[in-house]
C-alpha positions as CSV (number, residue, x, y, z in Angstrom):
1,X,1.8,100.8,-49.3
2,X,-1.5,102.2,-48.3
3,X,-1.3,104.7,-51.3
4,X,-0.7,101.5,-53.4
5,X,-3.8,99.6,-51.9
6,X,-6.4,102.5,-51.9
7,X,-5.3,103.1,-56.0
8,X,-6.0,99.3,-56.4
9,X,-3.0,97.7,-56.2
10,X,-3.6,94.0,-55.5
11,X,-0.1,92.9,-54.3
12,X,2.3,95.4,-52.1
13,X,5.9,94.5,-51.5
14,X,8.2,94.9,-48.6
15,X,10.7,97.6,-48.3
16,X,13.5,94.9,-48.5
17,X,14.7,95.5,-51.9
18,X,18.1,96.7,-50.5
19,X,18.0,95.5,-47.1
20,X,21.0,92.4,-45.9
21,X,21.5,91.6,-42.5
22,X,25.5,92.4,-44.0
23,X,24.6,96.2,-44.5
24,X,22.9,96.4,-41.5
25,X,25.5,95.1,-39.4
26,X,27.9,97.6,-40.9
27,X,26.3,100.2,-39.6
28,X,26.4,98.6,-36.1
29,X,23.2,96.3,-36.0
30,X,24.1,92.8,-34.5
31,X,22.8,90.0,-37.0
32,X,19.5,89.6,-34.8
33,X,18.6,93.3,-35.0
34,X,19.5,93.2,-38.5
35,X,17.0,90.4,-38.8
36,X,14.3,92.7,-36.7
37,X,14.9,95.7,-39.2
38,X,14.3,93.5,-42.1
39,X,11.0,91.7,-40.5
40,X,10.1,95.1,-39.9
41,X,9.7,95.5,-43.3
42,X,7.1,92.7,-43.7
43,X,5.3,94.4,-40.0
44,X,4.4,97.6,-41.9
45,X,3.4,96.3,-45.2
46,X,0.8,93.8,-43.4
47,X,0.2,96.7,-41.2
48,X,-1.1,98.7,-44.4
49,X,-2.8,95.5,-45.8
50,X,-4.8,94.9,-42.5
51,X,-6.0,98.9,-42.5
52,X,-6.9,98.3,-46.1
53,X,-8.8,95.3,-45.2
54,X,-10.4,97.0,-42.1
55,X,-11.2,100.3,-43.9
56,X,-12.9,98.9,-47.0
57,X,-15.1,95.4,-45.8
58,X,-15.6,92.8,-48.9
59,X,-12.7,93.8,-51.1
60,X,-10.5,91.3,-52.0
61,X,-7.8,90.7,-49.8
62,X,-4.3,92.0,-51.0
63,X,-1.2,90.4,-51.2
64,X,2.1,90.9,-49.2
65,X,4.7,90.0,-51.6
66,X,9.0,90.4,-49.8
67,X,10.9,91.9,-52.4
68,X,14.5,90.8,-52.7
69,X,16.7,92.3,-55.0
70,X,19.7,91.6,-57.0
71,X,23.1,91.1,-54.7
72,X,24.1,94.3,-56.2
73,X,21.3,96.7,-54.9
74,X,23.3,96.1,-51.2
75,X,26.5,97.2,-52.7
76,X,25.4,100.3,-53.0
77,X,27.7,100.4,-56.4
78,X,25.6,100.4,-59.4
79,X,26.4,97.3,-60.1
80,X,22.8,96.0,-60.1
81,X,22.6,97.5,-63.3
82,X,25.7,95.7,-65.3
83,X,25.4,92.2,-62.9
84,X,29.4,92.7,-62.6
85,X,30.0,91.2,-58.7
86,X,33.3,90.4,-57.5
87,X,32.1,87.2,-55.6
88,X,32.7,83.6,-55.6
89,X,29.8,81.7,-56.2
90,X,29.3,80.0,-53.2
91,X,29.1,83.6,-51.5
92,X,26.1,84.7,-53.7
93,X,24.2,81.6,-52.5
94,X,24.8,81.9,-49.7
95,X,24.0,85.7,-49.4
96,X,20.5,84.8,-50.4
97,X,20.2,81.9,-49.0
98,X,20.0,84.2,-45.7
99,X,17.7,86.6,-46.8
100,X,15.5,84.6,-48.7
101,X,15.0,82.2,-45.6
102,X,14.3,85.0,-43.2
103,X,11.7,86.7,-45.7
104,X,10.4,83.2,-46.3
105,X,9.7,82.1,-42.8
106,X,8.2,85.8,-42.1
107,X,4.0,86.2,-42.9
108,X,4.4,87.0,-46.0
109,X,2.2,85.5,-49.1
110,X,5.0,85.6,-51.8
111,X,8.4,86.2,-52.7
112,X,9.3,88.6,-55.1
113,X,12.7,88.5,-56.6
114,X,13.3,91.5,-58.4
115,X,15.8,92.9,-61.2
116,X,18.5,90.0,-61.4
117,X,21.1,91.1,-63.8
118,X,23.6,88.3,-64.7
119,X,22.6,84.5,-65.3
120,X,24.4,83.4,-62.5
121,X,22.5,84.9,-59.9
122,X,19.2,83.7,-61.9
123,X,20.7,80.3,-61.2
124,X,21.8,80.5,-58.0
125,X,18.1,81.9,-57.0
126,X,16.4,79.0,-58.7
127,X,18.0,76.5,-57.1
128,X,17.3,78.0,-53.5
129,X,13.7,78.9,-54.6
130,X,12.9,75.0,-54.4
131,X,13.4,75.2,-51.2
132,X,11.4,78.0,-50.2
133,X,7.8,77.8,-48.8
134,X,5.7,80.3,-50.4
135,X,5.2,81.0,-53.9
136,X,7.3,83.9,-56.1
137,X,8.2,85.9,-59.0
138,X,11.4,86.3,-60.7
139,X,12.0,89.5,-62.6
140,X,15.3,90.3,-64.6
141,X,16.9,93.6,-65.3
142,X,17.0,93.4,-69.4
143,X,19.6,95.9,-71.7
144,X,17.4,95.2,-74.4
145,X,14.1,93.3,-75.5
146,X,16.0,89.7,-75.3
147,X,18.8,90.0,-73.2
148,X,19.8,90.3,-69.5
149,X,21.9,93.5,-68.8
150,X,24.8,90.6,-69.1
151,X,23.7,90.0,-72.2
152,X,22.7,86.6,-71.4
153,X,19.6,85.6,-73.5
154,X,16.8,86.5,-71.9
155,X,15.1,83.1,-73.2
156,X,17.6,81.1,-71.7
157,X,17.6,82.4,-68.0
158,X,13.5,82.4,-68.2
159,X,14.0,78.6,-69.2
160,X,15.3,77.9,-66.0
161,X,11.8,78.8,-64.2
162,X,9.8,77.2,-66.4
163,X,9.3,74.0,-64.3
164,X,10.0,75.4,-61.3
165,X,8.0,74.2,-57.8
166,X,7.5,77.6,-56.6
167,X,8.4,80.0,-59.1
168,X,5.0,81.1,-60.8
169,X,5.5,84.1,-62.8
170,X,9.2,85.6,-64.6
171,X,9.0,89.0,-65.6
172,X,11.7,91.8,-66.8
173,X,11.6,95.0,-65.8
174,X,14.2,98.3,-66.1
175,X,14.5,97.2,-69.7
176,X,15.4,100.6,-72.3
């Protein structure tokens, strides 16, 4: 993140694109350690932010944005790139619910939802994003110039934000 901030950057992200308290726990973490490892990631990026801030007096300061990604980028499966998930609704909310609450409750400045795939996870995320407290950005993973990988219009899933109480920006990105 320091690299990031020296070359101008005015927002960094956590490392908590791929992180669950699920994956950590199958590799042996109990749920509060997995929480720790994931917090961690919001520690370090402040951590750079706050040498940043020391090193270079009067600059602006940057941004701490806690990226969550798509359902799919815990799978470890590719299937953040086709938005195929073999889960029942309720599971995906409540799968972000979890991690969107920890990250939100952290000291963070924004939440950055990153490369959703499929329209129901773009749902799913706006309805728990009114009840976060900071601000975010939701970005969606695009097979072309209009549609989600899903094929969903891009238009209609932006639609959804475009009202929205805490949603600020909607982006795409890994787009052909």
């Amino acid at each position: 993140n320091r690299a990031y901030l020296d070359a101008g950057a005015r927002i960094v992200t956590t490392a908590s694109y791929q992180a669950s308290r699920h994956g950590f726990m199958q590799d042996g973490a109990t749920a509060e350690e997995a929480d720790r490892l994931i917090q961690s990631s919001v520690t370090l990026a402040r951590q750079a932010r706050d040498e940043f801030v020391r090193d270079n007096p009067g600059a602006e300061t940057p941004l701490v944005a806690a990226s969550i990604g798509p359902y799919g980028a815990v799978l470890h499966d590719g299937s953040e790139y086709t938005g195929d998930y073999d889960i029942p609704v309720e599971e995906l909310r409540e799968f972000h619910r979890e991690r969107l609450e920890l990250l939100d409750t952290s000291d963070v400045d924004l939440l950055a939802c990153e490369t959703i795939p499929n329209a129901v996870e773009a749902f799913v995320l706006c309805e728990i994003l009114r009840e976060a407290h900071n601000p975010a950005w939701i970005s969606f993973s695009c097979r072309d110039a209009t549609h989600l990988v899903d094929g969903t219009a891009l238009a209609e899933v932006a639609g959804l934000f475009a009202e929205h109480p805490r949603v600020l920006a909607v982006g795409a990105n890994c787009v052909p």
